[in-house]
KEKE-3310 file (N, C-alpha, C; in steps of 0.2 Angstrom, whole numbers, plus 5000, padded with zeros to 4 digits):
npx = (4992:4978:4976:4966:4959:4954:4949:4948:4941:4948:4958:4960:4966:4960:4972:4982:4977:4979:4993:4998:4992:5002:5015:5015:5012:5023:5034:5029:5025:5035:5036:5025:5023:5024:5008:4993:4984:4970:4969:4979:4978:4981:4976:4975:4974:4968:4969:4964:4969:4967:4977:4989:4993:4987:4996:4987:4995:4990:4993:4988:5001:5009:5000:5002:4998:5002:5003:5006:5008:5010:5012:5011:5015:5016:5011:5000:5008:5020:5019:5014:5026:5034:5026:5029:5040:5042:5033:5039:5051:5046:5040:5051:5059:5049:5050:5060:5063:5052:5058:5070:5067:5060:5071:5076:5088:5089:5088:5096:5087:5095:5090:5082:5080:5094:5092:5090:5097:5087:5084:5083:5075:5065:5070:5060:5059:5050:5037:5019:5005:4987:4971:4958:4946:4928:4923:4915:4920:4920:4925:4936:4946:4947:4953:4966:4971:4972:4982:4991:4997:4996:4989:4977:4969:4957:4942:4927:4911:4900:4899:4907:4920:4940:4946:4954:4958:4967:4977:4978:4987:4983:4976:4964:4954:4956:4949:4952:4949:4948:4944:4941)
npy = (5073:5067:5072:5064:5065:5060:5063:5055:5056:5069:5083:5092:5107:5118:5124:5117:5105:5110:5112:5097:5091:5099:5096:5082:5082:5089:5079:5067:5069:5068:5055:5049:5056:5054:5047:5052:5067:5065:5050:5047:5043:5049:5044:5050:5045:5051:5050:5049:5043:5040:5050:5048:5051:5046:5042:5037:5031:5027:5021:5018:5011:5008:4995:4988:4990:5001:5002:5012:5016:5026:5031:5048:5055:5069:5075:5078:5081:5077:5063:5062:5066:5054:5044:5047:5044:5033:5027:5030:5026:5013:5014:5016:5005:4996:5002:5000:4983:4982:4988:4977:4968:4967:4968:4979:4995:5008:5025:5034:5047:5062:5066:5055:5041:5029:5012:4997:4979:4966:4949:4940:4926:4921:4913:4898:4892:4884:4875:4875:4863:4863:4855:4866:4870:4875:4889:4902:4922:4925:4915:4909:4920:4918:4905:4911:4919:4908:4903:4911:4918:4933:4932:4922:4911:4903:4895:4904:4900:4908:4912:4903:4909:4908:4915:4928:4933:4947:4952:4971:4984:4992:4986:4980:4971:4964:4960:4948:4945:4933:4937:4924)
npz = (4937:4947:4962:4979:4991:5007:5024:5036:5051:5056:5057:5046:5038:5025:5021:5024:5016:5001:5005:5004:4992:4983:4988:4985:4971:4965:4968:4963:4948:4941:4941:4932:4918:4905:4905:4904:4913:4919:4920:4929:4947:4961:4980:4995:5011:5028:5044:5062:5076:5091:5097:5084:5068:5055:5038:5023:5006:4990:4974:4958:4947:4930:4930:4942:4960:4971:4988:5003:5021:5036:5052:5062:5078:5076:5068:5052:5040:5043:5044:5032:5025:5028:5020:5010:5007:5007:4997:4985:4984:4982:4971:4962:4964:4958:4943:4942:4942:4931:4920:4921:4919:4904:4900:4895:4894:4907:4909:4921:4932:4939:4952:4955:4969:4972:4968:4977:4974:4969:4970:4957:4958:4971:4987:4990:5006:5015:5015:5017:5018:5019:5027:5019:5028:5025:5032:5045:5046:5056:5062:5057:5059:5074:5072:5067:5077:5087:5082:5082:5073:5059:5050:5041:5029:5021:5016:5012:5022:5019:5006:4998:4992:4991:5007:5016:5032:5041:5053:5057:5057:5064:5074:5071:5059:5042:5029:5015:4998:4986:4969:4957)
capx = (4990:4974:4977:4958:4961:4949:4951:4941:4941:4957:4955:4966:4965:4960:4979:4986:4976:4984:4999:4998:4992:5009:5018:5013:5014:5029:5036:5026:5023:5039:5035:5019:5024:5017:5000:4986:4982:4963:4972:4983:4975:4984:4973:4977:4968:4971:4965:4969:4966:4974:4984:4991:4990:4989:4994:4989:4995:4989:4994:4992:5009:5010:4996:5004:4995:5008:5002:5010:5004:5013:5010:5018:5011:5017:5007:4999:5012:5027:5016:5015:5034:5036:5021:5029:5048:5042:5031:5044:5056:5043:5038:5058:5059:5043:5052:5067:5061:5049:5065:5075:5060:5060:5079:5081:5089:5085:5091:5093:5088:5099:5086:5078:5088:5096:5088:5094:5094:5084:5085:5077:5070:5065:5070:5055:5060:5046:5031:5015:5001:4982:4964:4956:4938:4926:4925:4912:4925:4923:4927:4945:4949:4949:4960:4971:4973:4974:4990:4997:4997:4993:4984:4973:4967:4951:4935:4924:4907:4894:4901:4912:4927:4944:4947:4961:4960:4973:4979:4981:4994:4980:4974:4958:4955:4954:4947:4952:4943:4948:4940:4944)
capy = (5068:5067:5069:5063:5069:5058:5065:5051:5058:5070:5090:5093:5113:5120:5124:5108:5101:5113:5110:5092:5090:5101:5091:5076:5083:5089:5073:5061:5070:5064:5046:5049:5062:5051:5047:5057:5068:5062:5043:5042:5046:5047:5043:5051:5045:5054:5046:5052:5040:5038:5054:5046:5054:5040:5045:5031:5035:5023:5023:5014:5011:5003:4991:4988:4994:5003:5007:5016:5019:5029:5036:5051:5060:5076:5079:5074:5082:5072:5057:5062:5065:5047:5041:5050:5043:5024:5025:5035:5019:5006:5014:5015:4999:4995:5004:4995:4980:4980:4988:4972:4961:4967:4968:4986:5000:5014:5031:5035:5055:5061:5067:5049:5038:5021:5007:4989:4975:4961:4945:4936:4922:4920:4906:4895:4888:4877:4874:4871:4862:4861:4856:4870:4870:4880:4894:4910:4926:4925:4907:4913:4925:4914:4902:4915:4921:4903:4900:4917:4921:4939:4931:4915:4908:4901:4894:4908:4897:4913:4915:4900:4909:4908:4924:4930:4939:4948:4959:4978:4989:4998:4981:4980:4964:4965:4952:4950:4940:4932:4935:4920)
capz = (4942:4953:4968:4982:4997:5010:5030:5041:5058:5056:5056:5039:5036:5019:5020:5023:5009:4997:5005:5005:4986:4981:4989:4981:4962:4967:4971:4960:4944:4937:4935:4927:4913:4900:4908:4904:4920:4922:4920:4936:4953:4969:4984:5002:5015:5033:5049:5068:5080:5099:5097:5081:5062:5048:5031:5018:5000:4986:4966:4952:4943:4926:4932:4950:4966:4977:4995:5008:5027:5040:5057:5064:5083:5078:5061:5047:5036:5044:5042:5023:5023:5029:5017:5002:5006:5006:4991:4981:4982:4978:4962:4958:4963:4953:4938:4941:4938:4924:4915:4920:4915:4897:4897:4894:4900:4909:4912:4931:4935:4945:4957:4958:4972:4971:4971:4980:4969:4973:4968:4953:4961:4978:4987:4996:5012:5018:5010:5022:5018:5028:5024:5020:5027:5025:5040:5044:5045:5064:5067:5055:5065:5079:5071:5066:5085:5092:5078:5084:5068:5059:5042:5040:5022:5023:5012:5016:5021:5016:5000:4995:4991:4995:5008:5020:5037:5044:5057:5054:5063:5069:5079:5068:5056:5038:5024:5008:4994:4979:4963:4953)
cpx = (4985:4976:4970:4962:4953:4953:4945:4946:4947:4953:4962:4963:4965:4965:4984:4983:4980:4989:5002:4999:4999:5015:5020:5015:5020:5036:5033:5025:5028:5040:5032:5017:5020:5011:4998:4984:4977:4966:4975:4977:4979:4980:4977:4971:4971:4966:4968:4964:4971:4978:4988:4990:4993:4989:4995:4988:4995:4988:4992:4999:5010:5006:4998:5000:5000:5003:5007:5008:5010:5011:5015:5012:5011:5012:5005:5005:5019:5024:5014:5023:5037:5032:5025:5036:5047:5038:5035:5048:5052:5042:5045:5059:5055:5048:5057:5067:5056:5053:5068:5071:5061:5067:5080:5085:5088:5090:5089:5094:5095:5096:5083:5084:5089:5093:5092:5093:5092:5084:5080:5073:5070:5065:5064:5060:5057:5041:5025:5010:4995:4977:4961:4947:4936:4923:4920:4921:4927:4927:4936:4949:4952:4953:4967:4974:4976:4981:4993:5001:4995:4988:4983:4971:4964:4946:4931:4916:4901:4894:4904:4919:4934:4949:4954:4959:4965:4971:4981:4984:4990:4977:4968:4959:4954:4951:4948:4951:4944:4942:4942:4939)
cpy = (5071:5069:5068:5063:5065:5058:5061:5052:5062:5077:5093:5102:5114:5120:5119:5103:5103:5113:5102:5091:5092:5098:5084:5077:5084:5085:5069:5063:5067:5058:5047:5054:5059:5048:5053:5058:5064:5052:5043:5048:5045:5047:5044:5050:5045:5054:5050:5046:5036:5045:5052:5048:5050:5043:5038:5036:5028:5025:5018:5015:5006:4995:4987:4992:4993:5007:5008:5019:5020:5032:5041:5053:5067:5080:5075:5077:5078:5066:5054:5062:5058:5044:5041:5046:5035:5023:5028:5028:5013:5010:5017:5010:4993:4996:5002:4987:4975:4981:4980:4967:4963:4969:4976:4991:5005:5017:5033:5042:5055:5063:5060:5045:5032:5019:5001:4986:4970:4956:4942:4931:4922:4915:4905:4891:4883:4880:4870:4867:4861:4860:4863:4869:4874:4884:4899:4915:4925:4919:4909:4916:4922:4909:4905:4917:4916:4901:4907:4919:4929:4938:4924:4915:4904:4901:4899:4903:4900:4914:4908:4903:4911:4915:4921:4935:4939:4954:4966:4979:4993:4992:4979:4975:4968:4959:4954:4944:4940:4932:4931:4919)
cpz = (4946:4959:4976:4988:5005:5018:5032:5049:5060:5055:5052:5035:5030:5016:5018:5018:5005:4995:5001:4997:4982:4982:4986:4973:4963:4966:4966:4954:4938:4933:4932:4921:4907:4901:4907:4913:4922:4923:4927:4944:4959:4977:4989:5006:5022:5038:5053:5074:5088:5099:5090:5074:5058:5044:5026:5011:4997:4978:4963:4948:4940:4927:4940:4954:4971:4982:5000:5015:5032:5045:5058:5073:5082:5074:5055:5043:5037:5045:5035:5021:5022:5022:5010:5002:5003:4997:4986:4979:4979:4972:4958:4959:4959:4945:4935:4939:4934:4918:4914:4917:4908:4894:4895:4899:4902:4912:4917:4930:4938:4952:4960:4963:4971:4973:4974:4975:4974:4968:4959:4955:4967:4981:4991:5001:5016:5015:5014:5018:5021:5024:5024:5020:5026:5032:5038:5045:5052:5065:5063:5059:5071:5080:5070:5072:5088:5091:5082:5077:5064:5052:5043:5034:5026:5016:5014:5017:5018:5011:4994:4991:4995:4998:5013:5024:5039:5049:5054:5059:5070:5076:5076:5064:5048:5034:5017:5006:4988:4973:4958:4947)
residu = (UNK:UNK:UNK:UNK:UNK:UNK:UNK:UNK:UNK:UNK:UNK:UNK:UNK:UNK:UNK:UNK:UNK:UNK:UNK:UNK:UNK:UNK:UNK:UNK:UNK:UNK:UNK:UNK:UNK:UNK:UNK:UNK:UNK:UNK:UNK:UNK:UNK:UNK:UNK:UNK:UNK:UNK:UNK:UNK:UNK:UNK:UNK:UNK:UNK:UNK:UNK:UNK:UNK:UNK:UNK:UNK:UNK:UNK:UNK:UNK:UNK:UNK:UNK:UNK:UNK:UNK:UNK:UNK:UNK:UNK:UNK:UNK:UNK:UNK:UNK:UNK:UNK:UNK:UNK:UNK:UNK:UNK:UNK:UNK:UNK:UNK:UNK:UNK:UNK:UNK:UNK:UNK:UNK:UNK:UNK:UNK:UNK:UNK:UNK:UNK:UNK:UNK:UNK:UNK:UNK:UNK:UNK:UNK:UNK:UNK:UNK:UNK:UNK:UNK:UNK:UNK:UNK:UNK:UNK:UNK:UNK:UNK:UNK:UNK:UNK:UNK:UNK:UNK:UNK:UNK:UNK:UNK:UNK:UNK:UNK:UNK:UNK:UNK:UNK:UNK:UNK:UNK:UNK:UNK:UNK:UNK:UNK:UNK:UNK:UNK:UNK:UNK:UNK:UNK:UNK:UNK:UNK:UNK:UNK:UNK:UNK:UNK:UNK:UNK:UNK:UNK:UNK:UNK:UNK:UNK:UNK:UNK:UNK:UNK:UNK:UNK:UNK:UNK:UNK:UNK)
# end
């Protein structure tokens, strides 16, 4: 397993990288025994900002994208430790069920931890409908704040496709964009 190491505005010591990386294999190497090393990649990416140290960790897993973001104030290491607990469960969770989707069974380690079950079908509870016009990113945005909402879907009008801003943790907007 890779593991890319990306510090934006964070002072992450040749040591804590080292660290960092070990910890990671450590801990992640076991789901991806039969993966070819250069094949799987685990991307860290380590922020600091306000007094705050981000740890975002990102995998692929069996065609699934598991992400993982955690702050800590004390450390990027104990912003990794949290990073590394949450993604651990989803890609058991993940594992758990692509098993029950193909009806097999699977041998539980005894190191990996219990999973919850979750449902098979999830109920819908209401069901909106709206015109979707088409919108720049700003004018979005501005719908999004005025519903008091954290996400808007929208026609994008500079593009014509159908995107999604939302709110980040950090306060910052984000935009996603379908490729149909």
């Amino acid at each position: 397993m890779l593991v890319k190491l990306n510090t934006k505005d964070a002072n992450v010591t040749e040591k804590n990288a080292t660290t960092m990386e070990k910890k990671l294999n450590a801990r992640f190497s076991r789901y991806f025994r039969e993966e070819p090393e250069e094949k799987t990649t685990l991307w860290v990416k380590v922020s600091e900002k306000k007094y705050l140290t981000k740890v975002e960790l990102t995998i692929s897993y069996q065609g699934y994208l598991l992400r993982s973001e955690n702050t800590d104030n004390k450390s990027a290491m104990a912003a990794l430790d949290k990073s590394m607990d949450v993604l651990e469960r989803q890609i058991v969770k993940c594992k758990t069920k692509l098993a029950r989707g193909r009806h097999q069974t699977i041998t539980q380690d005894s190191s990996e931890p219990a999973v919850e079950e979750e449902p098979d079908n999830y109920p819908i509870v209401r069901v909106k409908t709206y015109e979707m016009k088409p919108l720049s990113v700003q004018d979005a945005i501005l719908h999004m704040n005025m519903l008091g909402h954290n996400f808007y879907m929208f026609k994008n009008s500079e593009n014509g496709k159908v995107s999604t801003v939302y709110r980040r943790n950090d306060g910052d907007y984000g935009l996603i964009e379908a490729e149909i």
